[in-house]
SEMILO-154204 format. One line per 5 residues: number of its first residue (from 0); their letters; for each residue z, y, x of N, C-alpha, C, O, CB. Coordinates in Angstrom, 3 decimals. Last residue first. Glycine has a CB too. Example, Ala and Ser with C-alpha at 12.3 -4.5 7.8 and 13.67 -1.06 7.14 Angstrom:
1	sa	7.080/-2.250/12.850/7.140/-1.060/13.670/7.870/0.030/12.900/8.039/1.138/13.409/5.725/-0.598/14.084  7.800/-5.690/13.190/7.800/-4.500/12.300/7.800/-3.300/13.200/8.465/-3.319/14.236/9.046/-4.473/11.308;
***
This chain:
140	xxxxx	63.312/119.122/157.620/64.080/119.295/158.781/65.311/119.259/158.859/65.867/119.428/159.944/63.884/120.211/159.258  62.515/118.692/154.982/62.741/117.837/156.050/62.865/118.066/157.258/62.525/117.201/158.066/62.059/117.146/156.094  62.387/121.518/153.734/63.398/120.376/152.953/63.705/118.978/154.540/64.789/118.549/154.935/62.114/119.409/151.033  62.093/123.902/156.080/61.330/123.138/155.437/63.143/122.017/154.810/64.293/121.898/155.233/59.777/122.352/156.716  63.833/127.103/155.101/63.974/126.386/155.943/63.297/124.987/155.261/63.669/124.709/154.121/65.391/126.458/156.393;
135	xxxxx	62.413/130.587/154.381/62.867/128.627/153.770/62.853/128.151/154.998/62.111/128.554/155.894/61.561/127.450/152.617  62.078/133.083/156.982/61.871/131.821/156.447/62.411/130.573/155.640/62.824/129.598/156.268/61.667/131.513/157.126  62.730/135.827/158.593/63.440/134.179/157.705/61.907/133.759/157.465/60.856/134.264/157.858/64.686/134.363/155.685  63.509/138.730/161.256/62.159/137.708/160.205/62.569/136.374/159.894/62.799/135.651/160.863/60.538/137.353/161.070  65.159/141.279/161.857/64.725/139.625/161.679/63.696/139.328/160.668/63.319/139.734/159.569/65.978/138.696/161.209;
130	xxxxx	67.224/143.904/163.263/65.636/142.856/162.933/65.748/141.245/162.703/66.324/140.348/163.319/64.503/142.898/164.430  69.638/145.790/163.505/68.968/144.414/163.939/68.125/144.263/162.557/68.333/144.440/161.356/70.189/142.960/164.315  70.346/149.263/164.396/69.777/148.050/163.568/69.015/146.784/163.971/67.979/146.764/164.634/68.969/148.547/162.761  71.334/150.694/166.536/71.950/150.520/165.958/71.393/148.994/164.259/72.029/148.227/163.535/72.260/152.043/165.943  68.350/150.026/168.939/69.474/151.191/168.254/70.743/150.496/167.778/71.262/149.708/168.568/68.827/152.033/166.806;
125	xxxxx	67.250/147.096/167.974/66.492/148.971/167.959/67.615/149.434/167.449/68.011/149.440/166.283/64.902/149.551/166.795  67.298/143.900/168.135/68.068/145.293/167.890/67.291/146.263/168.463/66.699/146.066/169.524/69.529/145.413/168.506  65.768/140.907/166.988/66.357/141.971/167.822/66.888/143.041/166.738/66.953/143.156/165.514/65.213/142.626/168.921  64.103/137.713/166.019/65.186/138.799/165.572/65.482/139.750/167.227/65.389/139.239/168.343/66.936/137.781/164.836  62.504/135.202/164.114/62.946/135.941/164.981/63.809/137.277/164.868/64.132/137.793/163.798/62.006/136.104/165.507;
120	xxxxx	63.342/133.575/162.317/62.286/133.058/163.384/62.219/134.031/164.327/61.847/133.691/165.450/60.835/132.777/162.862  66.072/131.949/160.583/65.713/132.991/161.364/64.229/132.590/162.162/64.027/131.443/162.558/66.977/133.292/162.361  66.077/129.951/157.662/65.883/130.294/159.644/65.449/131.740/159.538/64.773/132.398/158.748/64.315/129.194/160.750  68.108/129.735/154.960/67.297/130.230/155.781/67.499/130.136/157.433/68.488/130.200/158.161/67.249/131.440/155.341  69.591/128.207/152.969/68.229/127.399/153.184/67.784/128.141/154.593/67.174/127.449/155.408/66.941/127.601/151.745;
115	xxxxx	71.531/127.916/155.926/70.678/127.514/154.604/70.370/128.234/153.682/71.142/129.187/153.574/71.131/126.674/153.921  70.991/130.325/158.519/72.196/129.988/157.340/71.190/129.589/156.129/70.398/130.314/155.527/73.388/131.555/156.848  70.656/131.882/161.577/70.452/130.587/160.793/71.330/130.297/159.472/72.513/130.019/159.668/70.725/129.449/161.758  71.985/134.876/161.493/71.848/133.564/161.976/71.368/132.478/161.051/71.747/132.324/159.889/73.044/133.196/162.470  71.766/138.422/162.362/71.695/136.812/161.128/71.818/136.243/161.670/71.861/136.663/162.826/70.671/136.139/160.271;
110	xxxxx	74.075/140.929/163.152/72.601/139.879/163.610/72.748/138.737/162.803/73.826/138.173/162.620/72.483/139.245/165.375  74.112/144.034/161.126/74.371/142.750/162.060/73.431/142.148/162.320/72.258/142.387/162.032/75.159/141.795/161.656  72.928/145.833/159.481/73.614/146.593/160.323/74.303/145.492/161.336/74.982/145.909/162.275/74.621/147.553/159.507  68.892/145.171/158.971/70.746/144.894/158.496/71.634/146.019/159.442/71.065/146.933/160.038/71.477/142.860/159.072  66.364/144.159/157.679/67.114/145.268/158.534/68.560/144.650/157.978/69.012/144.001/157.034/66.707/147.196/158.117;
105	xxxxx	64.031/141.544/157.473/65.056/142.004/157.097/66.119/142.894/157.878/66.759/142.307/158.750/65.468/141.084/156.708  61.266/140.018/155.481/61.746/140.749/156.947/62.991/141.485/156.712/63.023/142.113/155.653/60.616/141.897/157.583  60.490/136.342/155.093/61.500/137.923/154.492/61.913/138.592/155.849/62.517/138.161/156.831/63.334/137.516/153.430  57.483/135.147/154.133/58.544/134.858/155.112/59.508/136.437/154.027/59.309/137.090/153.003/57.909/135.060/157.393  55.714/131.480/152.953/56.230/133.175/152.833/57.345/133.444/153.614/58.156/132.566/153.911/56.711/133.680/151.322;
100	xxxxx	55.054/129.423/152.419/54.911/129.692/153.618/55.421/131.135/153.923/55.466/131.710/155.011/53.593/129.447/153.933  55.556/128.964/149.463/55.655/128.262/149.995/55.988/129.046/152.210/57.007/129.003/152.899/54.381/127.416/149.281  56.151/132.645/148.505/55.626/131.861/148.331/55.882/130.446/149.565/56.400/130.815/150.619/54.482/132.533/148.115  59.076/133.897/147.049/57.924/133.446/148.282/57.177/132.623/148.056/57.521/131.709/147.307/58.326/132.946/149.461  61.372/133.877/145.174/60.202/134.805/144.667/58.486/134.495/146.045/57.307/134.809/145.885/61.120/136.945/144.775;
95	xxxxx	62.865/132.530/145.385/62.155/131.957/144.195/61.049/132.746/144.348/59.952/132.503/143.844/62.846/132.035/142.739  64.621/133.819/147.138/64.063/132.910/147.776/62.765/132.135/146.565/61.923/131.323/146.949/65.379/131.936/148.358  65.769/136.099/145.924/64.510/136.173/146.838/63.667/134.688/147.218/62.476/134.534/147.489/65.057/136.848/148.278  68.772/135.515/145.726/67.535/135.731/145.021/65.891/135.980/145.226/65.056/135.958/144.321/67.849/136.542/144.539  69.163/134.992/148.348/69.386/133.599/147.439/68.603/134.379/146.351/67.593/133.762/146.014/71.232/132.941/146.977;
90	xxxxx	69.189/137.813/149.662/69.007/136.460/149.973/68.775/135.219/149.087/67.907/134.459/149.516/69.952/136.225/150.578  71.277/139.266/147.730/69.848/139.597/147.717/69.102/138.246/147.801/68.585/137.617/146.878/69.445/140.593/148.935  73.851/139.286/148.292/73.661/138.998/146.795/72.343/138.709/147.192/72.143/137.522/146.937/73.947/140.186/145.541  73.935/139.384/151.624/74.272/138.317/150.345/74.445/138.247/148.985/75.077/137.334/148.454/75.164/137.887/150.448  72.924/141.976/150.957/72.244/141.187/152.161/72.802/139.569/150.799/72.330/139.064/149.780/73.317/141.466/154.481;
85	xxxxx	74.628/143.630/150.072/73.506/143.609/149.795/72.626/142.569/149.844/71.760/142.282/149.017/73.176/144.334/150.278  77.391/144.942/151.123/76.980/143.638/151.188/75.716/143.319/150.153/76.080/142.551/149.263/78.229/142.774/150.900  77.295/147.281/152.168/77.463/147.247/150.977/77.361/145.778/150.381/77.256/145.597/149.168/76.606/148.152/150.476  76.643/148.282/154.559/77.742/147.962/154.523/78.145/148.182/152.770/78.970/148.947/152.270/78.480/148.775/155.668  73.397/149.802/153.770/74.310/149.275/154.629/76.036/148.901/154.334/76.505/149.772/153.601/74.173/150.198/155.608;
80	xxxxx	70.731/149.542/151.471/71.806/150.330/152.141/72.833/149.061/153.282/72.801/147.833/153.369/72.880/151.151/150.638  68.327/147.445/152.853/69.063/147.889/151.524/69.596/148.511/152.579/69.406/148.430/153.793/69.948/146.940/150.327  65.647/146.151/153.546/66.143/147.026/154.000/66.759/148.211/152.821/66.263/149.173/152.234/65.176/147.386/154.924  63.587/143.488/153.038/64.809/143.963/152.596/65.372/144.905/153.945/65.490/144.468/155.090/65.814/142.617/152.130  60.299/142.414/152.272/60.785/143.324/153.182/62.008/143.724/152.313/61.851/144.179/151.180/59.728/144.520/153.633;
75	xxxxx	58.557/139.630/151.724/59.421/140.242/150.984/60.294/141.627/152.316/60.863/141.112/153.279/60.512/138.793/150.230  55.150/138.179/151.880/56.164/138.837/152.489/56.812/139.460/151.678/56.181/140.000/150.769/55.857/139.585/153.392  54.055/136.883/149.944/53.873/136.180/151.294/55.058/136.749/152.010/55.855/136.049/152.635/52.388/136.480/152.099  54.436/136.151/146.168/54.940/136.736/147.481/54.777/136.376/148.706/55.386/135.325/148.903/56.006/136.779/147.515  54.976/134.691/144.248/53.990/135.107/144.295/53.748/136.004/145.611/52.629/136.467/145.828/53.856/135.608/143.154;
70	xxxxx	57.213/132.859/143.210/56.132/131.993/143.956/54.933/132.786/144.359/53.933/132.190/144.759/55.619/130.805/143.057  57.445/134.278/140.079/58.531/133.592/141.154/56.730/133.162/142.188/55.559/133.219/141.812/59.979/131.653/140.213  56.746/137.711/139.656/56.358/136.409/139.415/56.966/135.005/140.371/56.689/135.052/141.569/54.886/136.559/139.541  58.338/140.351/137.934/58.248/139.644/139.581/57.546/138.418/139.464/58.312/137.843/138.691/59.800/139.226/140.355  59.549/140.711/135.428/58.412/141.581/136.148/58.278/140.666/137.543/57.176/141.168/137.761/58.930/143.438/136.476;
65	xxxxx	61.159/138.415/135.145/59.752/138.151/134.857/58.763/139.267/135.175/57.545/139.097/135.230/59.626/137.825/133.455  63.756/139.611/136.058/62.919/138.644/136.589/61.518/138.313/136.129/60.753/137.892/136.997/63.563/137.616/136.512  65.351/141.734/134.628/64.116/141.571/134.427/62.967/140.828/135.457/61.806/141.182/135.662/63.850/142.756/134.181  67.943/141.281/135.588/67.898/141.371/134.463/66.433/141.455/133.930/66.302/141.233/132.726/68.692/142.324/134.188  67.545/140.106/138.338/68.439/140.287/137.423/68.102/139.869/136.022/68.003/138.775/135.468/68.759/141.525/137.479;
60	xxxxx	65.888/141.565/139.627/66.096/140.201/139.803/67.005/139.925/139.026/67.318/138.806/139.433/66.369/139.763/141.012  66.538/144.558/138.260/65.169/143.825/138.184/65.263/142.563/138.661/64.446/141.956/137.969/64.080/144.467/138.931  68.961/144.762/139.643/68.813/145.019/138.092/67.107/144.381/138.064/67.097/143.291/137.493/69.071/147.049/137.537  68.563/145.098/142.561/69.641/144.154/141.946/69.026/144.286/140.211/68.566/143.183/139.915/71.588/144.856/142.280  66.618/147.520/142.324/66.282/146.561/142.971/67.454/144.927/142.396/66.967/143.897/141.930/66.396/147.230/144.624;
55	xxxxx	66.751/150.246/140.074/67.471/149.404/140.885/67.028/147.865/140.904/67.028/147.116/139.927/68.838/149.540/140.474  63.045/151.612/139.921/64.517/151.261/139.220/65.807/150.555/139.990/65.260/150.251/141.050/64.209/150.257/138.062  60.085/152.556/139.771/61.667/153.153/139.747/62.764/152.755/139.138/63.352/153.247/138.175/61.755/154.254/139.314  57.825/150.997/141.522/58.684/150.867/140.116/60.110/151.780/140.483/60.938/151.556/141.366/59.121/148.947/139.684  54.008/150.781/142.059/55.534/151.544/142.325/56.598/151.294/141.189/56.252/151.383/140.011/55.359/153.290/142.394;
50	xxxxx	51.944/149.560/144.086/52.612/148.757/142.964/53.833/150.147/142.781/54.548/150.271/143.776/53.326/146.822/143.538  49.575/149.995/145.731/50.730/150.247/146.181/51.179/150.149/144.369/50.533/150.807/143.554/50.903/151.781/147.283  46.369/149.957/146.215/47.294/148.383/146.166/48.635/148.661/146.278/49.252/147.784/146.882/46.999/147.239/147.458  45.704/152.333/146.768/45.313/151.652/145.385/46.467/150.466/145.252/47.222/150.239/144.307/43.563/150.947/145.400  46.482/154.868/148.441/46.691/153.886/148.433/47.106/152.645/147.198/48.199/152.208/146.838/47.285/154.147/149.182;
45	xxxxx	45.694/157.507/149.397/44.828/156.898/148.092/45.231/155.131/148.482/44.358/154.306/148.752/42.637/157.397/148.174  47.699/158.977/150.519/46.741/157.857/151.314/45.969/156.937/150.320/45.709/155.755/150.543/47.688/156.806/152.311  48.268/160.473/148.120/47.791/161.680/149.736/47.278/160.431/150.444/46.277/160.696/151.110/49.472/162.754/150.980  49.466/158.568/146.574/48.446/159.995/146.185/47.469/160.225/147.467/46.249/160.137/147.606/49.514/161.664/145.948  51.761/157.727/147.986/50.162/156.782/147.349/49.422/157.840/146.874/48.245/157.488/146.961/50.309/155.506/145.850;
40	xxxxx	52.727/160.342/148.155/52.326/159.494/149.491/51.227/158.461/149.360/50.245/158.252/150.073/53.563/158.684/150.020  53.624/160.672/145.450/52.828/161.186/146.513/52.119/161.136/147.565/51.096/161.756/147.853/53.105/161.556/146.783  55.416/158.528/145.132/54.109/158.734/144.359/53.083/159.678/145.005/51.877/159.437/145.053/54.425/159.296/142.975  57.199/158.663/147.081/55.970/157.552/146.779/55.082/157.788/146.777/54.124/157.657/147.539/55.795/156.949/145.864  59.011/160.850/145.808/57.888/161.298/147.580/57.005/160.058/147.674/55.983/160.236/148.335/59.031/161.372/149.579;
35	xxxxx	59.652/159.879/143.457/58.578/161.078/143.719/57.665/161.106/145.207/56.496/161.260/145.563/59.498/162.536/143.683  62.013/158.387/144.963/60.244/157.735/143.875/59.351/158.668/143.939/58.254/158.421/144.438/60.288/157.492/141.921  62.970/160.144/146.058/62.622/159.356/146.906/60.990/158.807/146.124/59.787/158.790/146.385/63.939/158.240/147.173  64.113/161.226/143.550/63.510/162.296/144.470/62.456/160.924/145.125/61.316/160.764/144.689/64.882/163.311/145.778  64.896/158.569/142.418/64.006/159.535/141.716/63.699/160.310/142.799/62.578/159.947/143.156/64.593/160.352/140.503;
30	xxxxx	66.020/155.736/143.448/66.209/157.284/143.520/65.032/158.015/143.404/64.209/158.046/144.319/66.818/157.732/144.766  65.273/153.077/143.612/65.828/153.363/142.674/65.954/154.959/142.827/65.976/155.371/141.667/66.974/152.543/142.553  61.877/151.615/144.198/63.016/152.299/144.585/63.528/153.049/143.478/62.842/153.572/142.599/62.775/153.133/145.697  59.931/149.238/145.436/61.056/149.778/144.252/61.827/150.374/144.981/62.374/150.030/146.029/61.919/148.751/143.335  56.390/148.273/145.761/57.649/149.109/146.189/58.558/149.280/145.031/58.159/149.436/143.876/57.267/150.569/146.740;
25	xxxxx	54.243/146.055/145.777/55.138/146.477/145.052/55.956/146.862/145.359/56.843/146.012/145.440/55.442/146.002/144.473  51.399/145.830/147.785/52.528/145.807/147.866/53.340/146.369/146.336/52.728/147.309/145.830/52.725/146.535/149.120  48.505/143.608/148.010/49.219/144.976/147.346/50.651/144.599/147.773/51.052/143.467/148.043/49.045/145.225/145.441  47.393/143.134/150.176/45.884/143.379/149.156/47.145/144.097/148.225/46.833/145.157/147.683/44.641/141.561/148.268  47.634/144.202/153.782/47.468/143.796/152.337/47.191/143.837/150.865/46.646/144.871/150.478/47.906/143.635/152.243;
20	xxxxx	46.096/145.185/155.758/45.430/144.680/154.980/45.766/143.992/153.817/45.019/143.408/153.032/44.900/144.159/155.533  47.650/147.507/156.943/47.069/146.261/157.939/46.566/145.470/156.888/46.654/144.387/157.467/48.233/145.334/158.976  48.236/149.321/155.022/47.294/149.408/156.315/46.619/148.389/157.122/45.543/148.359/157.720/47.932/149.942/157.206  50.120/147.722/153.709/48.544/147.942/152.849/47.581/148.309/154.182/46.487/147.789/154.400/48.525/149.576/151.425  51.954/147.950/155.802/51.582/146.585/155.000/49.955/146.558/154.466/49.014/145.795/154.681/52.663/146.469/153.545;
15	xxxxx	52.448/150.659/155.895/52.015/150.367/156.805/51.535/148.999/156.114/50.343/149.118/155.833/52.871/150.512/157.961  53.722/150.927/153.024/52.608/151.131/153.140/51.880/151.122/154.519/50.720/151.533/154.489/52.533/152.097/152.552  56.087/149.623/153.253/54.675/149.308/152.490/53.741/149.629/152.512/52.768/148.973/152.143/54.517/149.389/151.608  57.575/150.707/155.477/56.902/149.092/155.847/56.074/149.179/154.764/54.965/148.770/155.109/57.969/147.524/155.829  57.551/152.979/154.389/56.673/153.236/155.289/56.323/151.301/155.939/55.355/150.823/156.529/57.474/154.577/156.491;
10	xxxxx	58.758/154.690/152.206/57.509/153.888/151.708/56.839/153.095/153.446/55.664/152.734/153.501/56.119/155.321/150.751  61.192/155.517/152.088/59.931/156.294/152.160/58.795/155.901/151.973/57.856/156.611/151.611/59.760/156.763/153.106  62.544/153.606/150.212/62.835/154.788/150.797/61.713/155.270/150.710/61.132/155.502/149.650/63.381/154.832/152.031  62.468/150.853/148.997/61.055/151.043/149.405/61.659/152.570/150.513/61.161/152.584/151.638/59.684/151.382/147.714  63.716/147.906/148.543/63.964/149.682/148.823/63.746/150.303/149.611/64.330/150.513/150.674/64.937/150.206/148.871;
5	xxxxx	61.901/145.843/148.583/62.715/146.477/147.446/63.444/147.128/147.672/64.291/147.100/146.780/63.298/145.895/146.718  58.737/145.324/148.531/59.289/145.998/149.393/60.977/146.176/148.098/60.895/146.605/146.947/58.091/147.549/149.978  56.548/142.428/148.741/57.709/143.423/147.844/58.249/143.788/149.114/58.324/143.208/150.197/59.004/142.650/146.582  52.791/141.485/148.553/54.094/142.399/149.911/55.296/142.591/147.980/55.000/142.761/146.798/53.005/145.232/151.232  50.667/139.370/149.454/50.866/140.510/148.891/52.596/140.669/149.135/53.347/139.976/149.822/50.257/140.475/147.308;
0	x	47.361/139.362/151.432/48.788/139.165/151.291/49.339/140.035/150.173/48.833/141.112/149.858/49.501/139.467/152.602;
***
């Protein structure tokens, strides 16, 4: 599998990701201290398949879409800041980037719902943050 994480923080859905076997993840994160504790962390778990980019996550779908390959992605993990509406700029850009069967795991500070193109396939709360896992919704359903 291969994994984007696009704010990556500590690194820990990516690099749990590489644990369970994926073949690489690409983390971004825009805050330098944070990038540092990465780089370290892929240091200290000699973790080869860990991709790192320091930059803002919006600005790379953006403005440098071709670092990303559209269609290349099984899993996309979004866990942006909060109450910054993130969620709906992000979503609709992401969706070029999965692959056919590819899903997006996604923290929020609400609960999703079904909303074209995307399903929900599943979802809870831990605490104060809801969970979910999307999916494209197929063209013929």
């Amino acid at each position: 599998m291969r994994c984007l994480d696009l704010f990556s923080g500590t690194g820990a859905l990516g690099f749990e990701a590489l644990s369970r076997g994926a073949r690489e993840v690409v983390m971004v994160e825009k805050s330098l201290p944070a990038f540092r504790a990465l780089q370290a962390s892929k240091a200290l778990l000699e973790a080869e398949g860990a991709s790192l980019l320091n930059t803002d996550a919006l600005n790379l779908l953006t403005a440098a879409p071709a670092r990303l390959e559209a269609g290349s992605f099984d899993v996309i993990f979004l866990d942006p800041p909060y109450h910054q509406g993130w969620l709906d700029k992000l979503l609709p850009m992401v969706a070029s980037l999965l692959r056919p069967d590819g899903r997006v795991y996604v923290e929020a500070e609400y609960a999703l719902a079904d909303n074209p193109p995307w399903q929900v396939l599943k979802s809870g709360k831990a605490g104060n943050v809801c969970y979910h896992l999307l999916k494209l919704a197929d063209a013929n359903e």
